[in-house]
C-alpha positions as CSV (number, residue, x, y, z in Angstrom):
1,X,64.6,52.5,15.4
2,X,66.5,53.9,17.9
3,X,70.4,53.3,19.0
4,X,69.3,51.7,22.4
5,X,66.6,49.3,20.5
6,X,69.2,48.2,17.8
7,X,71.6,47.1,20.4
8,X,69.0,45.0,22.1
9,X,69.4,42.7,18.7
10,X,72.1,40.0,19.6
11,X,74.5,40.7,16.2
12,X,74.7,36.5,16.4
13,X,70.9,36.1,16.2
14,X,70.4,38.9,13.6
15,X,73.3,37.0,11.4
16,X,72.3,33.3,12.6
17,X,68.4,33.7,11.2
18,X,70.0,35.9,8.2
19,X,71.4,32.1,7.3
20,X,69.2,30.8,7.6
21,X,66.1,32.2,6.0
22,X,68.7,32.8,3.0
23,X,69.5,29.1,2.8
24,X,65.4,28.1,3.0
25,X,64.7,30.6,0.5
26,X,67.3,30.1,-1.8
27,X,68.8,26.3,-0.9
28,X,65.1,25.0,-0.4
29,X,62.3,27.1,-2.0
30,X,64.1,27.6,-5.8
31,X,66.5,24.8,-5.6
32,X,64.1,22.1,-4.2
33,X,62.7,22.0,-7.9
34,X,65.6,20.7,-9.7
35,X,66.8,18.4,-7.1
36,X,63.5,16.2,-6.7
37,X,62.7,17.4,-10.6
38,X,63.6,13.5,-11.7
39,X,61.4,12.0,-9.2
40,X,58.3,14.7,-10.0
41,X,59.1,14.4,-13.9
42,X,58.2,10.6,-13.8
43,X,55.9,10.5,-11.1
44,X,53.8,13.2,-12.6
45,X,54.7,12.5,-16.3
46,X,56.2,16.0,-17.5
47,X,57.7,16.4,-20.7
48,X,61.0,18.6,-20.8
49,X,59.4,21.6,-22.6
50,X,57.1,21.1,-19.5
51,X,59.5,21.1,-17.0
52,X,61.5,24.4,-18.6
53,X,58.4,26.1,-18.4
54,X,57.9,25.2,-15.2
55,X,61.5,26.4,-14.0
56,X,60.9,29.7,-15.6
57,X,57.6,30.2,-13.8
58,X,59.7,30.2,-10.7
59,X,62.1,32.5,-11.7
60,X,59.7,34.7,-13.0
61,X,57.8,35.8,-10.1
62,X,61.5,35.9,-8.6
63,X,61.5,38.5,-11.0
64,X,58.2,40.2,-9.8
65,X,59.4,40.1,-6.0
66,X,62.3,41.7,-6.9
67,X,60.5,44.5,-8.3
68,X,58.4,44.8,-5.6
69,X,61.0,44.5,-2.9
70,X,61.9,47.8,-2.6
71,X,58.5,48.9,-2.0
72,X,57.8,47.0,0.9
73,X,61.4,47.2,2.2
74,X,60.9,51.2,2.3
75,X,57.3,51.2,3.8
76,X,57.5,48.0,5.9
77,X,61.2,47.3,6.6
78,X,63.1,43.9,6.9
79,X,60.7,42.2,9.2
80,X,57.7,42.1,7.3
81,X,59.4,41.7,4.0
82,X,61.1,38.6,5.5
83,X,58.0,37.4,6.5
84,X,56.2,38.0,3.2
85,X,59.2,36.2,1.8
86,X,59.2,33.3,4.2
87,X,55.2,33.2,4.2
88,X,56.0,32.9,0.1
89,X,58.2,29.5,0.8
90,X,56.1,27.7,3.4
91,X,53.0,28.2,0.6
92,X,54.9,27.0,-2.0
93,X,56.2,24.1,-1.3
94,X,53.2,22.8,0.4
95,X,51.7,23.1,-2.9
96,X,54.0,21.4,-4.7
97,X,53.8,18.4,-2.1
98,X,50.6,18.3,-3.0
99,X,50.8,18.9,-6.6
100,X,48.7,16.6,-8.9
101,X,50.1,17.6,-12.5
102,X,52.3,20.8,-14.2
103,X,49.5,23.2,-13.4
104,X,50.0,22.9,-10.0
105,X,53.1,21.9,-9.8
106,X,53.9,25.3,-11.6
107,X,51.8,27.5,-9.2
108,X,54.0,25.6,-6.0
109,X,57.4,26.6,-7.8
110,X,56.1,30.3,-8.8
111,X,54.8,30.9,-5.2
112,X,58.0,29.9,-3.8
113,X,60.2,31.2,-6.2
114,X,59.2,34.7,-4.9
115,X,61.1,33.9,-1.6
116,X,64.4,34.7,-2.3
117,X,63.6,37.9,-3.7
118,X,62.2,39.3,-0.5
119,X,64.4,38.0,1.9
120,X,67.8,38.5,1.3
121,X,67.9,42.5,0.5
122,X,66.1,42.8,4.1
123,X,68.7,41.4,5.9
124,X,71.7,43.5,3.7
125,X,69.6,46.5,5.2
126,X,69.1,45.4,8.4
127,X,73.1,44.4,9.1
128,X,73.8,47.8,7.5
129,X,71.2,49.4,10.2
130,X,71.8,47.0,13.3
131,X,75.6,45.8,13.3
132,X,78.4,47.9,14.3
133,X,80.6,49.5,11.3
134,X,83.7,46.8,12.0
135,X,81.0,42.9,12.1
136,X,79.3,44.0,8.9
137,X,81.5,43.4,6.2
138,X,81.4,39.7,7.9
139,X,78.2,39.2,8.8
140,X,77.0,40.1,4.9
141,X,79.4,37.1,3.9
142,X,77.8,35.2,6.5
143,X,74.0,35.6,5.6
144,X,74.9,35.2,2.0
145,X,76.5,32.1,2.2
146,X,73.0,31.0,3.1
147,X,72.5,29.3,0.1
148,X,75.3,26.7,-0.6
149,X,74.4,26.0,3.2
150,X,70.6,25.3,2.1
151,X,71.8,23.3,-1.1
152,X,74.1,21.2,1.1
153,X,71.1,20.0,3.4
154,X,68.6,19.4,0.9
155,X,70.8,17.4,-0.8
156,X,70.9,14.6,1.9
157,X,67.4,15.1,2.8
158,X,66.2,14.4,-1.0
159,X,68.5,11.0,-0.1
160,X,66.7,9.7,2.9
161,X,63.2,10.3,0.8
162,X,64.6,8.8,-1.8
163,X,60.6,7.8,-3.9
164,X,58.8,9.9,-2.4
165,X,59.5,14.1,-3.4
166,X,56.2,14.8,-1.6
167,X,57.7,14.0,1.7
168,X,61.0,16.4,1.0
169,X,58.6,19.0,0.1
170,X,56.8,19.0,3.6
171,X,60.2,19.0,5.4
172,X,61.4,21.7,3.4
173,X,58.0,23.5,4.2
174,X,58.5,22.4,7.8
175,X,62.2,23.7,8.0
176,X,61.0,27.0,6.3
177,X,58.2,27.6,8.8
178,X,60.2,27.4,11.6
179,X,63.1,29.5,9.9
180,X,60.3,32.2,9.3
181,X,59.2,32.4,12.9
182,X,63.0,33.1,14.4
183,X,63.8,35.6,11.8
184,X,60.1,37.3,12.3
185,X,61.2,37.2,16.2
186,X,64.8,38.4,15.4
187,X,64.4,41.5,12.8
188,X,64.0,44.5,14.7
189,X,60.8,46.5,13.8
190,X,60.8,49.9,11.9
191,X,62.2,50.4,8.2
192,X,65.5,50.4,7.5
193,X,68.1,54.0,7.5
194,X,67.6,55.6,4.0
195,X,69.8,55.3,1.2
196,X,67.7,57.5,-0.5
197,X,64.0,56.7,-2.2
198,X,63.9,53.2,-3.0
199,X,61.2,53.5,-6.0
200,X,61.2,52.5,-9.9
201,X,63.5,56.2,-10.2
202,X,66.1,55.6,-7.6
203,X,66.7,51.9,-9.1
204,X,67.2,53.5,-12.5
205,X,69.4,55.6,-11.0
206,X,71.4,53.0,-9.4
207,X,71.6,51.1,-12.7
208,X,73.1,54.1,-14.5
209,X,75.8,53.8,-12.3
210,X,76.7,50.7,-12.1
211,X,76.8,50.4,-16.0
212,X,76.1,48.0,-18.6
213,X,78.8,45.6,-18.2
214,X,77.7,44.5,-14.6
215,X,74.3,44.2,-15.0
216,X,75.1,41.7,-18.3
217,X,77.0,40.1,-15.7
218,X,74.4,39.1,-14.0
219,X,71.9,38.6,-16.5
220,X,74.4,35.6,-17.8
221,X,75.0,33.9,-14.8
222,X,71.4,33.9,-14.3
223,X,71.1,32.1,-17.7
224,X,73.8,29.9,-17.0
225,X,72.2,29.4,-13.7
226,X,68.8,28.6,-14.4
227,X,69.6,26.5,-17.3
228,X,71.9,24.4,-15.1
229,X,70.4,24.2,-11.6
230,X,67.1,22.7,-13.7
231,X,68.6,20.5,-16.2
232,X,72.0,19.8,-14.3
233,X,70.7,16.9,-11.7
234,X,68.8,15.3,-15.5
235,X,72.2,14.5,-16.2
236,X,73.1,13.0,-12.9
237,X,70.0,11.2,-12.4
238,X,70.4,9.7,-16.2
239,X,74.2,8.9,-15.7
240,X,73.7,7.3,-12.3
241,X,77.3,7.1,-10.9
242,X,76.1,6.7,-7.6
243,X,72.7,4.5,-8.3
244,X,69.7,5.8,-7.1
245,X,71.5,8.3,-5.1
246,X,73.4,10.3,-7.5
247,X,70.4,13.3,-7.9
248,X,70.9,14.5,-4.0
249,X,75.0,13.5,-4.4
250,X,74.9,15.9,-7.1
251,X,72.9,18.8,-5.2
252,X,74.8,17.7,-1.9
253,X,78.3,18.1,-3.6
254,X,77.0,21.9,-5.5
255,X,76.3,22.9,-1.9
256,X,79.2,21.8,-0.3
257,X,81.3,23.1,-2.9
258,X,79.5,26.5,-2.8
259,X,80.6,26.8,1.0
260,X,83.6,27.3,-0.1
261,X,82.6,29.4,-2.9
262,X,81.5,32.1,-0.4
263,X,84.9,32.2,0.7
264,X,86.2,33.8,-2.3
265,X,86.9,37.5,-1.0
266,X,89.5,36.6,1.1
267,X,91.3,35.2,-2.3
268,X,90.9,39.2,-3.2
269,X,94.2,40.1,-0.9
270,X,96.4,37.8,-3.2
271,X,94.9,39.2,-6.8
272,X,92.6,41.3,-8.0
273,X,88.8,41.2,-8.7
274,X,88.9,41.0,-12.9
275,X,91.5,38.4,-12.9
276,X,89.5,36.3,-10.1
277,X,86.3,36.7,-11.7
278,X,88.2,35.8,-15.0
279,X,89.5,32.3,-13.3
280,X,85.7,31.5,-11.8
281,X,84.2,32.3,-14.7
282,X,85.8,29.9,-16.9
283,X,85.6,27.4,-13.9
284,X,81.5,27.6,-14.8
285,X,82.4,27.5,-18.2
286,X,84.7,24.0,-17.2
287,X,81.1,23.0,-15.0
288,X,79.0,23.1,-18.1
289,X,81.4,21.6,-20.6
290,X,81.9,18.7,-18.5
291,X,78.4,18.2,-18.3
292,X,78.2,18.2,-22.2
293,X,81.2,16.3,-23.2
294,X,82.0,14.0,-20.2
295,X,78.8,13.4,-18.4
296,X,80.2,10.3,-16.6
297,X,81.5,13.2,-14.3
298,X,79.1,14.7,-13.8
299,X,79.9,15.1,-9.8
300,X,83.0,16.6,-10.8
301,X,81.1,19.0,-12.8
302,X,79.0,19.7,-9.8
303,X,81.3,20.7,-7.3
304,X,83.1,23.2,-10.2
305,X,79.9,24.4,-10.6
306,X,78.7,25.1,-6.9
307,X,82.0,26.5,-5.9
308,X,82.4,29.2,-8.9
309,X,79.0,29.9,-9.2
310,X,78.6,31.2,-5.7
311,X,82.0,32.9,-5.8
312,X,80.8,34.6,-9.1
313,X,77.9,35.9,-7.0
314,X,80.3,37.0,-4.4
315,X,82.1,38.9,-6.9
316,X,79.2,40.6,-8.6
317,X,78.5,41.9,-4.8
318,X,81.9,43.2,-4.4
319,X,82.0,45.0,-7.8
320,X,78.5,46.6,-6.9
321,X,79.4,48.1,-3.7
322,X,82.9,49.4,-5.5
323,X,80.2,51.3,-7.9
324,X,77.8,52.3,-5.7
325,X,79.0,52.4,-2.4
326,X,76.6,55.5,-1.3
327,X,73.3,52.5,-2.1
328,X,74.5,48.9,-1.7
329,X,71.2,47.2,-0.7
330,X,69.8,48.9,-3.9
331,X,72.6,47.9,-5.9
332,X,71.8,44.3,-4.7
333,X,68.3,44.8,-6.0
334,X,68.7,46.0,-9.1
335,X,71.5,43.3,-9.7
336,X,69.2,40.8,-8.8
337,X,66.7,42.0,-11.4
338,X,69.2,41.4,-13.9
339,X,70.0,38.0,-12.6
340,X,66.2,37.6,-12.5
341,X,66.0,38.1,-16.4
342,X,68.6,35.2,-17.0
343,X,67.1,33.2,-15.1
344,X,63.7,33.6,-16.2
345,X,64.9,33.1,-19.8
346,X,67.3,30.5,-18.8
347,X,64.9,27.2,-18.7
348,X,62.2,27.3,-21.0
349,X,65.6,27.9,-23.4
350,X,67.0,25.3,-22.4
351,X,64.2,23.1,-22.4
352,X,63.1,23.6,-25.8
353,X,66.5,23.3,-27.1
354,X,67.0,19.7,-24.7
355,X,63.4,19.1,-26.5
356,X,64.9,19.2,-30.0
357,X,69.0,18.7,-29.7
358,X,69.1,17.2,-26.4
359,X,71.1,18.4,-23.4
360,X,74.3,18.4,-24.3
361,X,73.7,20.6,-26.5
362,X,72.0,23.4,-24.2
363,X,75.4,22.7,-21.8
364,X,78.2,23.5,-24.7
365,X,75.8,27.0,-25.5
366,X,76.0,27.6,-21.6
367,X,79.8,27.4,-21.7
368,X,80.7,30.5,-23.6
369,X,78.1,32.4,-22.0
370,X,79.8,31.3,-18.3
371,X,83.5,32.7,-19.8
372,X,82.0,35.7,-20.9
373,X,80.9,36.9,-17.4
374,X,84.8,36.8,-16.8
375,X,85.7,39.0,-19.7
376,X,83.0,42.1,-18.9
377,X,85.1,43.8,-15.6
378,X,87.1,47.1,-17.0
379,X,90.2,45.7,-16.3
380,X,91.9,49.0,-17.9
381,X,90.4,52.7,-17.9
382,X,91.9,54.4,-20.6
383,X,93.5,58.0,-20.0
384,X,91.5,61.0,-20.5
385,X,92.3,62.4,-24.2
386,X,94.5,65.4,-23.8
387,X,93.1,68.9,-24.5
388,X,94.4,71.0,-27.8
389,X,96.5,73.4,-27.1
């Protein structure tokens, strides 16, 4: 791609669909199962080991896009990675509107939990390649805030089909298909600017150097994650604070919340990364304790959760490009691998524990996991050991 061709991409359009596509992939395609997961469970008779299998089935082929990812980003580039990943949500969640029991049900949530994994490392390449130096740093904050803006409309949405989850899975289908056709007409052809070879080696590579600490990072808030986003809207639907409403009040508030969330790296200027992921991180830990111990808040629990769980991911971004600055888009990858593998685990755990100690119990093991995250940044280096004389 030449400099003349990448100017011809409007930086609002390029950041606009980037939204977008990142709220239907992440807001609609994975999240779309646990918000209308009370209305499937009974209409569709799953048991809770059922529905944790289900949720991991999802996250597992997350797992396998992610893997795949930079393949196709390397050899294809961002636009027809996006539209392999779009392509993945419109699929899947026709299938699950048409789903007649957990087989199929399970093959809609797998197809469409490969979305997210090929859309959103696209478009960190492609405002790397397209935007000027001085708009990026913005318009990555922009695109990745994606999400709590997808959460926030479902939520509503799942309200005015209250009884009838097929009919929110063909909007969200609808919304997604039309979302896939302005990004596909927005990304600029060609493969993105090298940051060197993007195979199974260089993602070693990058791993090495971000180190052990981060990527355990982001395996636990996948965990925490997965464990929650599934099981969280059980307790909201069971408590009922709202009525019949409460399941979309509870995934409306965690996206609403999770706007502000993606704020959180302007809070950097007043204090420093370890001490802010510190303060989120137990503010997860505070989201799944509530959950556990006071479920009649349940909607208090929900907007701690959807505002530190997208700043944590905010973080984890920050703290990648700080170790490898020379391959961020890679960095994001291998990240999201490592998220991947929490939130793969993350469900069928927690639904065989709900199975035989109930929910509460999987919330107060999530808790400690949450604070943890907040404890794993190298606050201190230690001095280099002096040499003998």
């Amino acid at each position: 791609m030449s400099a003349p061709d990448a100017e011809r991409v409007p930086p609002w359009a390029l950041i606009g669909s980037g939204l977008a596509v990142v709220a239907v992939a992440f807001g609609l395609a994975r999240y779309g199962y646990g918000l209308l997961l009370p209305q499937m469970r009974t209409s569709l008779a799953l048991s809770l080991g059922q529905l944790g299998v289900i949720g991991g089935a999802g996250y597992a082929s997350y797992l396998v896009a992610s893997l795949a990812c930079p393949t196709l980003l390397s050899r294809w580039g961002p636009r027809t990675t996006v539209t392999a990943g779009g392509t993945a949500a419109v699929a899947g969640m026709a299938v699950c509107a048409a789903a007649t029991g957990p087989l199929t049900l399970g093959v809609g949530v797998a197809v469409a939990g490969a979305s997210p994994a090929l859309v959103w490392p696209p478009y960190v390449a492609a405002v790397e390649e397209h935007l000027p130096a001085d708009r990026r740093a913005r318009g990555h904050g922009v695109v990745n805030s994606g999400t709590a803006y997808g959460v926030a409309v479902a939520g509503p949405v799942s309200l005015l089909t209250t009884g009838s989850w097929r009919v929110a899975w063909s909007a969200f289908a609808a919304v997604a298909l039309v979302v896939t056709i302005w990004a596909v007409r927005t990304l600029p052809r060609g493969t993105p600017s090298t940051e060197g070879a993007t195979g199974a080696g260089s993602l070693l590579a990058v791993a090495r150097e971000q180190g052990g600490r981060l990527l355990l990072a982001a395996f636990l808030a996948g965990l925490v994650s997965g464990s929650y986003a599934t099981f969280g809207v059980e307790v909201a639907a069971a408590q009922a604070p709202l009525g019949g409403v409460s399941a979309g009040a509870f995934q409306t508030l965690v996206g609403i919340s999770g706007v502000a969330g993606g704020l959180v790296g302007a809070l950097l200027a007043r204090t420093s990364l370890p001490r802010l992921l510190a303060a989120t991180a137990a503010t997860l830990a505070a989201s799944c304790l509530l959950l556990a111990a006071a479920p009649g808040l349940v909607l208090v629990s929900a907007v701690l959760y959807g505002a530190s769980f997208i700043a944590i991911i905010g973080l984890l971004l920050i703290w990648n490009n700080a170790l490898v600055p020379r391959a961020p888009a890679t960095g994001i990858v291998t990240a999201m691998l490592a998220m991947a593998l929490g939130l793969v685990a993350g469900p069928p755990l927690a639904g065989v524990v709900a199975g035989e100690a109930g929910l509460a119990t999987v919330f107060v093991a999530c808790a400690p996991l949450a604070a943890t995250i907040g404890l794993l940044h190298p606050t201190r280096r230690r001095p280099p050991a002096p040499r003998p004389a």
